[in-house]
C-alpha positions in Angstrom: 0.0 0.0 0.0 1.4 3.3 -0.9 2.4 5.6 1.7 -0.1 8.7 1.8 1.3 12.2 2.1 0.8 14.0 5.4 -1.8 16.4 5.6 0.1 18.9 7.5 2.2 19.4 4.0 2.6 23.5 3.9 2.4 24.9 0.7 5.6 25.8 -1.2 4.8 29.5 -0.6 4.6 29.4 3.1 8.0 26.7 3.5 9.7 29.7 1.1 8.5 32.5 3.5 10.2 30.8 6.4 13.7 29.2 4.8 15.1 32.1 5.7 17.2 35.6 4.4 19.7 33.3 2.8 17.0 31.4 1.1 15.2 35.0 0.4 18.4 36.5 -1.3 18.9 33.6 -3.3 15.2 34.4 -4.8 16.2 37.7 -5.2 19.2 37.4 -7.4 17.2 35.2 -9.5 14.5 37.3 -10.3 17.2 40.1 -11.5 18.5 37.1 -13.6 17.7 39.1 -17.1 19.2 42.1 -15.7 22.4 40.3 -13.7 22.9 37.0 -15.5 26.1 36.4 -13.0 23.9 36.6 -9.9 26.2 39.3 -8.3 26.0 42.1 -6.2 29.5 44.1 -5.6 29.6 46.1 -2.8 32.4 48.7 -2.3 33.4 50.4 0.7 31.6 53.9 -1.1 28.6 51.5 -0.8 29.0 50.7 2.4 29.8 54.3 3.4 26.6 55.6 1.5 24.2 52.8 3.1 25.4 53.6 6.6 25.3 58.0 6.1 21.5 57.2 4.7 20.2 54.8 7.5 22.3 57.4 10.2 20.3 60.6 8.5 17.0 59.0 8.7 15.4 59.5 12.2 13.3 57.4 13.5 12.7 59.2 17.0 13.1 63.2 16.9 13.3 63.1 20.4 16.5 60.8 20.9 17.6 61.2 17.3 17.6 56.9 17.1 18.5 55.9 13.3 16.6 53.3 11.5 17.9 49.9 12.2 16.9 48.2 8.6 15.5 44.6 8.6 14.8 42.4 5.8 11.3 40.9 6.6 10.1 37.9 4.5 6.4 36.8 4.5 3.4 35.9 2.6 0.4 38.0 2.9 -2.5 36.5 5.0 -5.8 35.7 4.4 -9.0 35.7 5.9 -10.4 32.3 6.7 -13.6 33.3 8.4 -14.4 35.0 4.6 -12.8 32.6 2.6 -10.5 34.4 1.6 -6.9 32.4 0.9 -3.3 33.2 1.6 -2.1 35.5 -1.3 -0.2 33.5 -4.0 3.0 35.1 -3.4 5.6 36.0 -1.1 7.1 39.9 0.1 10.5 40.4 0.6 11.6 43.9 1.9 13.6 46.4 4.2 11.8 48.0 6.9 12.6 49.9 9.7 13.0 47.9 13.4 9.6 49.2 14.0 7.7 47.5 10.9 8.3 50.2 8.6 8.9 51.5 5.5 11.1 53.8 5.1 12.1 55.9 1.7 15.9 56.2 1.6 17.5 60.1 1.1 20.6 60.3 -1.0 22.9 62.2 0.4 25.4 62.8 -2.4 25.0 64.4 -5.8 26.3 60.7 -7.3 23.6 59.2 -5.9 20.8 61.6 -5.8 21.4 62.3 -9.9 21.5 57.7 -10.3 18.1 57.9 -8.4 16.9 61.1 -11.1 18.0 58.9 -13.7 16.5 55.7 -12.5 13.3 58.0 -12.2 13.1 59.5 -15.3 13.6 55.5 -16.9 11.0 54.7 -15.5 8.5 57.3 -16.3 9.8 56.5 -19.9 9.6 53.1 -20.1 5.7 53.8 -18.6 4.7 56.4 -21.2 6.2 54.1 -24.3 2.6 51.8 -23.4 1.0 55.3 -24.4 2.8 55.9 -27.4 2.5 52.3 -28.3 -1.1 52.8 -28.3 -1.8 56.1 -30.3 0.7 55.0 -33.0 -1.3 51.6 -33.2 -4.7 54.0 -33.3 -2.7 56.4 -36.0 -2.0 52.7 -37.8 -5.7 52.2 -38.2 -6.9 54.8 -39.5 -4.0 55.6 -41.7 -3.3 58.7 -40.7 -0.2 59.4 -38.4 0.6 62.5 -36.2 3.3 63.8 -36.3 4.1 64.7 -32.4 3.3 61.6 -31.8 6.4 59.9 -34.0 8.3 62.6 -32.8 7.9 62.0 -29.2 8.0 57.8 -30.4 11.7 58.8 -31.6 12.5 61.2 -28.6 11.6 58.6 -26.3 13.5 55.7 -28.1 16.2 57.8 -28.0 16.3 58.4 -24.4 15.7 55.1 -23.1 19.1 54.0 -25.8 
């Protein structure tokens, strides 16, 4: 007769949520696997110095000027049994503060304030080129074709190059 498998079996989900941060960093490199195919983080002591001056300047408590302590948290979001309502199908991993919160880091040199402009400004890009898809598709079908709107198709291509 074959063995039957425990009912007590936790979903893959929940086992990932509590493997651990090793586990969780692991998962993390791979999901930047298109972006960083070598799976590798280098950190330099300008890193280091930068992390540190940003967790130092942001104040959790005014009063004793205490710095945010960062944690890496890993969980999967609850449900609601009594509704019916099941445990989301994923898993968070993220920094917060030793209280449980989140905290929105402040560069503190022009190096790293004008990367985080940059990284901005990608993004906003990379957003609007689902608009410009959109009205050059609309321009497609009814054959006729705007001219801002190839013009900001080619200033945008350009900027994301």
């Amino acid at each position: 007769m074959p063995k039957r498998k425990p009912e007590t079996q936790t979903d893959p989900l929940d086992r990932f949520a509590t493997a651990g941060l090793e586990k969780a960093l692991q998962l993390v490199l791979w999901k930047s696997r298109f972006e960083n195919p070598e799976f590798t983080v280098t950190v330099t002591p300008e890193d280091l110095k930068a992390f540190e001056d940003c967790v130092n300047y942001l104040k959790t408590n005014e009063r004793t000027g205490e710095s945010v302590r960062p944690q890496v948290r890993v969980f999967r979001p609850e449900g609601i049994p009594e509704r019916n309502i099941a445990p989301k199908n994923y898993v968070v991993v993220q920094m917060l503060d030793q209280d449980g919160n989140t905290f929105r880091p402040i560069e503190n040199n022009e190096a790293d304030r004008q990367r985080q402009v940059t990284a901005d400004d990608r993004r906003r890009l990379r957003d609007r080129c689902n608009v410009i898809a959109a009205n050059l598709q609309t321009d497609l079908g009814s054959n006729t074709f705007s001219t801002s709107t190839i013009q900001e198709a080619i200033q945008t291509l350009r900027q994301l190059a």
